[in-house]
N, C-alpha and C positions, 0 to 999 in steps of 0.2 A: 598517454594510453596508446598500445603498440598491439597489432590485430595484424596478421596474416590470414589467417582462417580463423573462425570462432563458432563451435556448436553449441547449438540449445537443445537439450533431451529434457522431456517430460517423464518424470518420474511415477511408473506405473502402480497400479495395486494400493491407496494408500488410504487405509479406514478412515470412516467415519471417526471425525474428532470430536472428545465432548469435553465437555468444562471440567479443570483437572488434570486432562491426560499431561502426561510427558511429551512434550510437542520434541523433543534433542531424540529422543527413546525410538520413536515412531520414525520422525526419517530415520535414522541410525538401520532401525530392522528396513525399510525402504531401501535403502541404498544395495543393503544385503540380497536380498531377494533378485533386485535387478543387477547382479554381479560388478556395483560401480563402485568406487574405489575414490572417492574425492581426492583432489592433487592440491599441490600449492596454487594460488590466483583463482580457483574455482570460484564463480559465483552462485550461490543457489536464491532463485527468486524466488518467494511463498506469496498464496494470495491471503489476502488479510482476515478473508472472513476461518482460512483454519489457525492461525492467529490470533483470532476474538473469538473464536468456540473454544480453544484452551483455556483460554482466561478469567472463562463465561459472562462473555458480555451481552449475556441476556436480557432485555425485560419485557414483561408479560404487558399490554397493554389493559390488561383485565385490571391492573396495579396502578392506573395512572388516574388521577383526578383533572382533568386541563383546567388549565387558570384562564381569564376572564382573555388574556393576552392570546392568549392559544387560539380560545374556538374565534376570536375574532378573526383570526392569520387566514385560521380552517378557512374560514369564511369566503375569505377570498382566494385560495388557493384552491378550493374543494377537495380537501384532505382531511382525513378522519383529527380530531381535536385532540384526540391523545396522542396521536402518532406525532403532532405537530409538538407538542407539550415535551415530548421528549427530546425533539429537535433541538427545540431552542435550550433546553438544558445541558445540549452537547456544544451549545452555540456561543461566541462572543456576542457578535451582531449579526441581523437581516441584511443583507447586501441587497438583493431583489427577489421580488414576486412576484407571480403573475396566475393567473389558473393552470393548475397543473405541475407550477415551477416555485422551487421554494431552494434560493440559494444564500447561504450564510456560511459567515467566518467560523471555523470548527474552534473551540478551543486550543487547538494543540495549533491554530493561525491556517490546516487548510482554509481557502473559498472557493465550495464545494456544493453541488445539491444535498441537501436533505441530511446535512454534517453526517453522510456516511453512512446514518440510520437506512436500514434494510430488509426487508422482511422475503427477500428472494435466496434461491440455496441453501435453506435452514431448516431445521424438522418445528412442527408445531405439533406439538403429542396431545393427545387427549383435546383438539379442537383449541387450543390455545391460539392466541394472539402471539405470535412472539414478533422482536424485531432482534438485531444485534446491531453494536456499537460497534466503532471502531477500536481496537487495541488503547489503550490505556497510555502507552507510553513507547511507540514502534520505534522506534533509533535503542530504546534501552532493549527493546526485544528481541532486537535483531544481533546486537553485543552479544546479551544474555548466550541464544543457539549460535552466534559464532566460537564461543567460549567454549562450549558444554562440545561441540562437535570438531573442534582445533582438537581438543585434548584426546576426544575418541582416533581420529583419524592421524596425530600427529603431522595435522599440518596449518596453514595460513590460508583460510577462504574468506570471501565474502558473502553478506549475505543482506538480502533484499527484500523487503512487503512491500509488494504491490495491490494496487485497489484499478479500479476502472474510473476518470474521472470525464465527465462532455470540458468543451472549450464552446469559449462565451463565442469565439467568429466563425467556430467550423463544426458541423454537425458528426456524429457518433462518438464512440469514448472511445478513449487509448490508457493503456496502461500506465499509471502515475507511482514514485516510488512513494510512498508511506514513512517505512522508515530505514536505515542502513547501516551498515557497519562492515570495518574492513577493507574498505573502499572508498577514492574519491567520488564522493557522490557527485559533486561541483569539482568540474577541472578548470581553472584557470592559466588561460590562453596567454592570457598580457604581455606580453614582449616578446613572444613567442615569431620566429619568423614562419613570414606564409611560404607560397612557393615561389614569392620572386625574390625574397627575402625582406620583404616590409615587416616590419614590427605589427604584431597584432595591439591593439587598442585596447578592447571593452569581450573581447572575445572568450565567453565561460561556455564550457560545455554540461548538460547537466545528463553526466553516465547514467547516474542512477535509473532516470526515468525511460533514458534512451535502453537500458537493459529491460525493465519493468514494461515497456511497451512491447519490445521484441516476444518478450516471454509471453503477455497476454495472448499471440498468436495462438501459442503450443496450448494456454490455459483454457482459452474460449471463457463465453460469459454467459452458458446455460449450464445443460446436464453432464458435458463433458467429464467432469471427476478428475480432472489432470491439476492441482492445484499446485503445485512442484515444478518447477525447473532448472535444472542444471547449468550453467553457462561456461564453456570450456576454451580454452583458446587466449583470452584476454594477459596484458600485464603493463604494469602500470609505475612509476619512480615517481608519484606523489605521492604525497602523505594520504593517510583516511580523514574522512569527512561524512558526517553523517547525514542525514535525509535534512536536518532543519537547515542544514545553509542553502537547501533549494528555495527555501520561503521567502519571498520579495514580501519586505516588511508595507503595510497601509503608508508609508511618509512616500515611499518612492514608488508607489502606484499610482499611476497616469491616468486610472480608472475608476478609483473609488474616489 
């Protein structure tokens, strides 16, 4: 990874997404509007949730029955029983609980609060309950729009889902990559010499999230509306690698 200077622009004006839209179509007219011009090594970050409103990863919790497993969890976590019901159905397993904290393995192997489920930055029409899921399948989504917008633009970018995740030893969130494409998400260091020229060891970098965090700055994690970001400057002579080689598999975690 080779950086002299690198800009991150927030991509302004960008509607409200809903279930269905043409997620390629929308930035495409985006990009237009703000007179930008995507180049070769571009990265464009998205945050997840206009990702899961394309897709409609909605559910109403008006739809949800909790199982006996559920309102026990609710119980002790003091969380509504449905909302918990749908957790665990995004869930492998419970990692920990506690009142107020409910953190589990996502199926797609995040460990994560609340597998992602969300009921913040989302329309509830008509007094509904809604929550939304995480993306379905973010490394295939992210291929998908690098694909659909290579072709438009004639050229080779990458592109990034990012979500906000907390860390178990340091308080607030930072921006985590979801899914990627395009790009080394994991760069790998290993033999690499440092600056005296020692061979690196164990040394991986993980781009993806280190882009995915920068970009949360421009995105913010209220009303802001900036879901988009640009990342300019970057280039790279590894191969691409998608978001799952960030996932430290449960055998070599030191913590669960």
């Amino acid at each position: 990874m080779d950086a002299k200077t690198v800009t991150f622009t927030a991509i302004p004006d960008l509607p409200l997404v809903g279930p269905g839209d043409d997620l390629a179509a929308i930035l495409i007219d985006a990009f237009e509007r703000a007179g930008i011009v995507p180049q070769d090594r571009d990265v464009l970050v998205i945050a997840q949730k206009v990702v899961s409103k394309a897709e409609g990863r909605y559910v109403d919790l008006a739809d949800i029955v909790p199982s006996p497993r559920a309102r026990e969890l609710a119980a002790a976590v003091d969380k509504d029983p449905r909302l918990v019901e749908v957790i665990l159905s995004e869930a492998r397993e419970v990692v920990r609980f506690r009142p107020g904290v409910l953190v589990v393995e996502h199926r797609l192997g995040f460990v994560m609060a609340n597998a992602g489920v969300d009921q913040s930055n989302i329309e509830h029409p008509q007094g509904s309950e809604r929550v939304l899921l995480l993306p379905e399948d973010p490394d295939a989504a992210c291929a998908a729009l690098k694909a659909q917008l290579d072709a438009c633009f004639g050229v080779e970018i990458g592109v990034v889902i990012n979500d906000s995740f907390g860390r178990p030893w340091r308080n607030g969130v930072v921006g985590v990559a979801l899914g990627a494409a395009g790009l080394p998400a994991l760069l790998d260091l290993v033999g690499a010499p440092d600056l005296f020229g020692r061979a690196m060891r164990v040394t991986e970098v993980a781009v993806a999230d280190e882009l995915a965090a920068a970009a949360s700055l421009l995105m913010g994690q209220a009303g802001e509306g900036l879901p988009i970001v640009l990342v300019r400057g970057l280039s790279w002579d590894a191969p691409p690698r998608n978001a799952a080689a960030l996932l430290r598999s449960k055998e070599r975690d030191l913590f669960r």
